[in-house]
PAFI-548364 format. One record per residue (C-alpha): residue number from 0; chain; x, y, z. Coordinates in steps of 0.25 Angstrom, whole numbers, plus 2048, in hexadecimal, padded with zeros to 3 digits. Layout:
<recs>
pos unit px py pz
NUM A X Y Z
...
</recs>
This chain:
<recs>
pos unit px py pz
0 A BC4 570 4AB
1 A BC2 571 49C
2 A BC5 564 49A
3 A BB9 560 4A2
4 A BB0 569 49B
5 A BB1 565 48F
6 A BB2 557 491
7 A BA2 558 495
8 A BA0 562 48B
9 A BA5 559 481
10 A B9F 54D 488
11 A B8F 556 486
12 A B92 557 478
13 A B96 549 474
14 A B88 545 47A
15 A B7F 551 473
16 A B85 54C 467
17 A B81 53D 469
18 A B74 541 46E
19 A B72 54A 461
20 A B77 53C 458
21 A B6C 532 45F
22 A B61 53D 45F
23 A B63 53E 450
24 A B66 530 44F
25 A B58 52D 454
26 A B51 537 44A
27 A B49 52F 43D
28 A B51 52E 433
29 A B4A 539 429
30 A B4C 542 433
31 A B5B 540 435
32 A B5C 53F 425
33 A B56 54D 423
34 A B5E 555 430
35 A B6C 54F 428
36 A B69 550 419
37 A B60 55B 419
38 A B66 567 41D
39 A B6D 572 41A
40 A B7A 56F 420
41 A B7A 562 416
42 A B76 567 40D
43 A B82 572 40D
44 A B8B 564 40E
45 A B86 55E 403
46 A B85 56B 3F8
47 A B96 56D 3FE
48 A B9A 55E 3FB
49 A B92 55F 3EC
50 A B9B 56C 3E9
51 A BA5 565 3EE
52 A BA5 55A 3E5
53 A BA1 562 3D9
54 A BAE 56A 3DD
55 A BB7 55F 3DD
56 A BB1 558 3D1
57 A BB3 564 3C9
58 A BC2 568 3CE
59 A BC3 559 3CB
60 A BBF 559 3BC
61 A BC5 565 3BA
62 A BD4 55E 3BF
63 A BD1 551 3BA
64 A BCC 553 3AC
65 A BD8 558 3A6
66 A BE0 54C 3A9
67 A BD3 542 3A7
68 A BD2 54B 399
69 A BE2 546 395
70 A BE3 537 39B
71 A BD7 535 391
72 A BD9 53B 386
73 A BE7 534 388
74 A BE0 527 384
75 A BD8 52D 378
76 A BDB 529 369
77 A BDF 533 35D
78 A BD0 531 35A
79 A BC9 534 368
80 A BCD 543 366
81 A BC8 542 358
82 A BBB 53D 35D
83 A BB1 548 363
84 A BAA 53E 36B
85 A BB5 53B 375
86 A BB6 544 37D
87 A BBF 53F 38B
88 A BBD 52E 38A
89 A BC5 529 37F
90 A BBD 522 376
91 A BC7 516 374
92 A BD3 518 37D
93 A BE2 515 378
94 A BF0 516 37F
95 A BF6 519 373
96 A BFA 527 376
97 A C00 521 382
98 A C07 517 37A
99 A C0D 520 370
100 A C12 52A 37B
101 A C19 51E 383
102 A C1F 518 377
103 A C23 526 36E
104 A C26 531 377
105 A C2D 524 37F
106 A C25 527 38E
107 A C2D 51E 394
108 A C3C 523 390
109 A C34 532 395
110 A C30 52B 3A2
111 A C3B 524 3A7
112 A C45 531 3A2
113 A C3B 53B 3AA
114 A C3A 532 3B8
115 A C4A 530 3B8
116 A C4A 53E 3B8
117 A C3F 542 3C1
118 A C44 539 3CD
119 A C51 53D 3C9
120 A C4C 54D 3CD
121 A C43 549 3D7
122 A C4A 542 3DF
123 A C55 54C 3DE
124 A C4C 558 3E1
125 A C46 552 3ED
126 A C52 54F 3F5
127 A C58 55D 3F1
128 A C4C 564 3F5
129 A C4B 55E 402
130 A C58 55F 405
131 A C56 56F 400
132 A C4A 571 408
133 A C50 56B 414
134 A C5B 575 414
135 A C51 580 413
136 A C48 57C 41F
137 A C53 576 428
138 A C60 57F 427
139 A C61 58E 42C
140 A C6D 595 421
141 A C6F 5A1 41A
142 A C67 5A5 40D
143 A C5D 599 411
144 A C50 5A2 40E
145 A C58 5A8 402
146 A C5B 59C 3FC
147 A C4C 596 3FF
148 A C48 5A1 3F9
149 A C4F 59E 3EC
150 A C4B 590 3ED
151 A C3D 596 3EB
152 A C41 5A0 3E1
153 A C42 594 3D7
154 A C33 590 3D9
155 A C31 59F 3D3
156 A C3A 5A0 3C8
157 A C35 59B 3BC
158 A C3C 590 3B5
159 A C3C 595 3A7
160 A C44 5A1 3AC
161 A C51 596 3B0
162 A C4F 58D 3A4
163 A C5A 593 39A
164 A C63 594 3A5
165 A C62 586 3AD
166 A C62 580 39C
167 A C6F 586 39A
168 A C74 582 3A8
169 A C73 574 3A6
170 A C76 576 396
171 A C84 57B 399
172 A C85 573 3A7
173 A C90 579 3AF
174 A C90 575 3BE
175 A C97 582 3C6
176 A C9E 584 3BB
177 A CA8 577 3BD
178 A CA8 576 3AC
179 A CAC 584 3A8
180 A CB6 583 3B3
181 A CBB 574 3AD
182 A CBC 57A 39E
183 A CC4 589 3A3
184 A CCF 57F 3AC
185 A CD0 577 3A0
186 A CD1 582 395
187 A CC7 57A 38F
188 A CBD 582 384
189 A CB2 575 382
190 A CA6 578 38C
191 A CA5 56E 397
192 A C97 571 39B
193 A C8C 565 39B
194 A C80 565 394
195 A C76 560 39D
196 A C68 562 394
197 A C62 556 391
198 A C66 54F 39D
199 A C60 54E 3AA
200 A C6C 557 3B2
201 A C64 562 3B1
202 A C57 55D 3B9
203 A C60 556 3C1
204 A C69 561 3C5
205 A C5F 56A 3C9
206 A C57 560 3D1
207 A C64 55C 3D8
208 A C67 56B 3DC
209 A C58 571 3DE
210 A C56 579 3D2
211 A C4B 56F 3CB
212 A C3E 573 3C8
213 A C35 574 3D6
214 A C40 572 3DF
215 A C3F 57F 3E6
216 A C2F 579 3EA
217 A C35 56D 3EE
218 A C3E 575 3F7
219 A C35 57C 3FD
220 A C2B 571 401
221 A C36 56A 408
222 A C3B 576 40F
223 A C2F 578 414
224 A C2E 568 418
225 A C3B 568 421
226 A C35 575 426
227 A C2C 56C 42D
228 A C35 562 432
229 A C38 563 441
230 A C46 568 443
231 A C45 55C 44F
232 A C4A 552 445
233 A C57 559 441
234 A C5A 55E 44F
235 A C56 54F 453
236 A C62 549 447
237 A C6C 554 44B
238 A C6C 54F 45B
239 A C6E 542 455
240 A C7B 545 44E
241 A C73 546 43F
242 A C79 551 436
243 A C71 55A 42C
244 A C71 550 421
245 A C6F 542 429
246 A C64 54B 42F
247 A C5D 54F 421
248 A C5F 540 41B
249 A C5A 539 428
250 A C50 540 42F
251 A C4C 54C 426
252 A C49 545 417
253 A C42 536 41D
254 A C37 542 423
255 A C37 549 415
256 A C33 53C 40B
257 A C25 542 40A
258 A C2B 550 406
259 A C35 549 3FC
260 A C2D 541 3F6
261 A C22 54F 3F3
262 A C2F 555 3EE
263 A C33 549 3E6
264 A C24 547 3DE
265 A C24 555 3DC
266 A C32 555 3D6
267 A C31 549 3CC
268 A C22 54D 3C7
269 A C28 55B 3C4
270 A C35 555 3BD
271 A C2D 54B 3B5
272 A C23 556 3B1
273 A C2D 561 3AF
274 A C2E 567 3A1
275 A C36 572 3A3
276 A C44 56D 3A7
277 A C42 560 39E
278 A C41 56A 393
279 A C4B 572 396
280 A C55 569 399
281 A C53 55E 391
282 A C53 55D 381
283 A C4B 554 376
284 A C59 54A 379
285 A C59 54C 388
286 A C50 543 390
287 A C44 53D 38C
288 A C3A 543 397
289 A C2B 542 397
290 A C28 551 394
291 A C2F 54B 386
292 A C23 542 384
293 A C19 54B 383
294 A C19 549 374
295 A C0F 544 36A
296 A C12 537 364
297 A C14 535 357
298 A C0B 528 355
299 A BFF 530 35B
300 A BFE 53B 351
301 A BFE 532 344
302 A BEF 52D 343
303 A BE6 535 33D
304 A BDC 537 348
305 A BE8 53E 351
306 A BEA 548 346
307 A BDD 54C 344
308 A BDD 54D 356
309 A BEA 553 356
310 A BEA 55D 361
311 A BE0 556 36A
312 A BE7 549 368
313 A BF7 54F 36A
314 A BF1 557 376
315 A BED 547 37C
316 A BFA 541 37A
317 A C01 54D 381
318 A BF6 54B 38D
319 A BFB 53E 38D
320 A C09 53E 38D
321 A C06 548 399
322 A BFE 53D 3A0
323 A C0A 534 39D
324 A C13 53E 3A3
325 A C0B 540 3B0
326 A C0A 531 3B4
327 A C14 52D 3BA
328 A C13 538 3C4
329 A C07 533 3C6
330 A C0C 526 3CB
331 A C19 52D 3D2
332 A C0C 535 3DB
333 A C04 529 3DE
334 A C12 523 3E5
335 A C15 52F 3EC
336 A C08 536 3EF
337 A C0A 533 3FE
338 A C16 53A 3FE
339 A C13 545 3F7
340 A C06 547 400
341 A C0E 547 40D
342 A C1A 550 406
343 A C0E 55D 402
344 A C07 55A 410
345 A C16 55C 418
346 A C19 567 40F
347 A C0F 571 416
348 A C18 56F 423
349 A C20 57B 427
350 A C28 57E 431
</recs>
């Protein structure tokens, strides 16, 4: 009965509409012009997309001058900050400050020596969270909110409050205390702990066990992934003979790349960025890593136009060994913006 109600209803209103559209159709053209541009409700369209567009062109200048202001003032000379007539264009572009931080502060050496150890930690981080967040979200025991709780607990604490202590953890390296117990069976008085400062143990260790910088975030996003996963899938492998772990590395990770991928480009771009750990683990002699070539080289500061542009100019080479630094990750996001898009849209899924 409702059905056939509305299918006139629908049916009366289709054809007012049409009959509206050829009547005004018909109308001269002036007349048409002025019923659709001069009226108020227009008018209100057009004022909203000018403030609009004013809106986004100022948020847009206010986030894009800064870098617009280093990339080129990156390509100025000694004698373009000297000269009060420049301003933001170069007045004759050089690479020479490029030039001098590949070839002195060795760039290449900093960039190999970072990536190894950014896919290195990146890859370890995204697997051991997954598999971290997996247990969370899938698997029912004892302490689960208490030890999720803790996981969070290290997003909270400060990092600067554990420095002295994870420094002298890995400067007298003693894993369950195997070393001590080697040196008291063998009556030995020589210390048998390692020395794992300027290596990459330290990072890699606590990416390997979920301790490294951001991996309770990292857990948390993927706990609240699976939490989205139909239990289906697992019940589905478990009538067909799968165990837990054929079950997470057949059906559960291929339906989590996008996730793992997210996980992965945040990890590597906070481990190639990071300033903190490389600090305080490594040494002038430990690695060479690119927070190490954010220096001033020594052929730029000799003429005597960069001595008389001393601040400007050092403040430009330090933009531009941050510009340096920044990248390659900005060729690592190009390759796996897809991903990343898909991994923050699947995040806002809960079950």
């Amino acid at each position: 009965m409702n059905n056939n109600t509305e299918q006139p209803a629908t049916k009366v209103k289709r054809e007012s509409k049409n009959k509206i559209r050829v009547e005004f159709d018909r109308t001269p053209l002036l007349q048409r012009l002025r019923a659709r541009y001069i009226s108020v409700f227009f008018l209100q369209k057009v004022i909203w997309v000018i403030f609009r567009l004013v809106l986004l062109v100022g948020v847009s200048y206010v986030v894009l001058f800064p870098f617009f202001a280093k990339i080129t003032g990156s390509f100025m000379s000694p004698e373009d900050f000297i000269d009060s007539t420049v301003k933001m264009v170069p007045r004759a572009p050089t690479l020479n400050t490029y030039n001098a931080i590949i070839i002195e502060n060795d760039y290449y050496k900093a960039l190999t020596s970072t990536a190894f150890l950014s896919l290195l930690c990146a890859v370890a981080q995204m697997f051991i969270c997954t598999l971290v967040g997996y247990g969370f979200s899938k698997f029912k025991f004892k302490g689960n909110n208490i030890i999720f709780m803790l996981v969070i607990f290290t997003l909270i604490v400060p990092h600067q409050t554990l420095q002295f202590s994870m420094f002298m953890k890995f400067r007298y390296f003693d894993f369950m205390n195997i070393y001590e117990f080697i040196r008291k069976a063998m009556g030995a008085t020589k210390d048998l702990k390692i020395n794992l400062i300027n290596t990459y143990w330290p990072l890699a260790l606590l990416s390997v066990t979920g301790l490294a910088f951001k991996n309770g975030l990292y857990i948390l996003v993927m706990r609240q992934f699976f939490k989205g996963v139909p239990d289906e899938l697992e019940e589905a492998a478990y009538v067909d003979g799968a165990g837990v772990f054929r079950t997470y590395f057949t059906i559960i990770l291929p339906n989590s790349i996008p996730m793992m991928v997210t996980i992965f480009l945040f990890a590597f771009t906070w481990q190639w960025t990071d300033e903190f750990y490389v600090n305080l683990f490594t040494t002038e002699t430990g690695p060479y890593l690119m927070p190490k070539i954010v220096k001033i080289p020594r052929s730029l500061t000799t003429s005597q136009a960069a001595i008389q542009a001393s601040t400007m100019y050092q403040s430009a080479i330090r933009n531009t060994c941050g510009l340096m630094i920044i990248a390659p990750l900005i060729i690592v996001y190009l390759i796996g913006q897809n991903f990343l898009i898909q991994g923050i849209e699947r995040t806002g899924v809960v079950g």
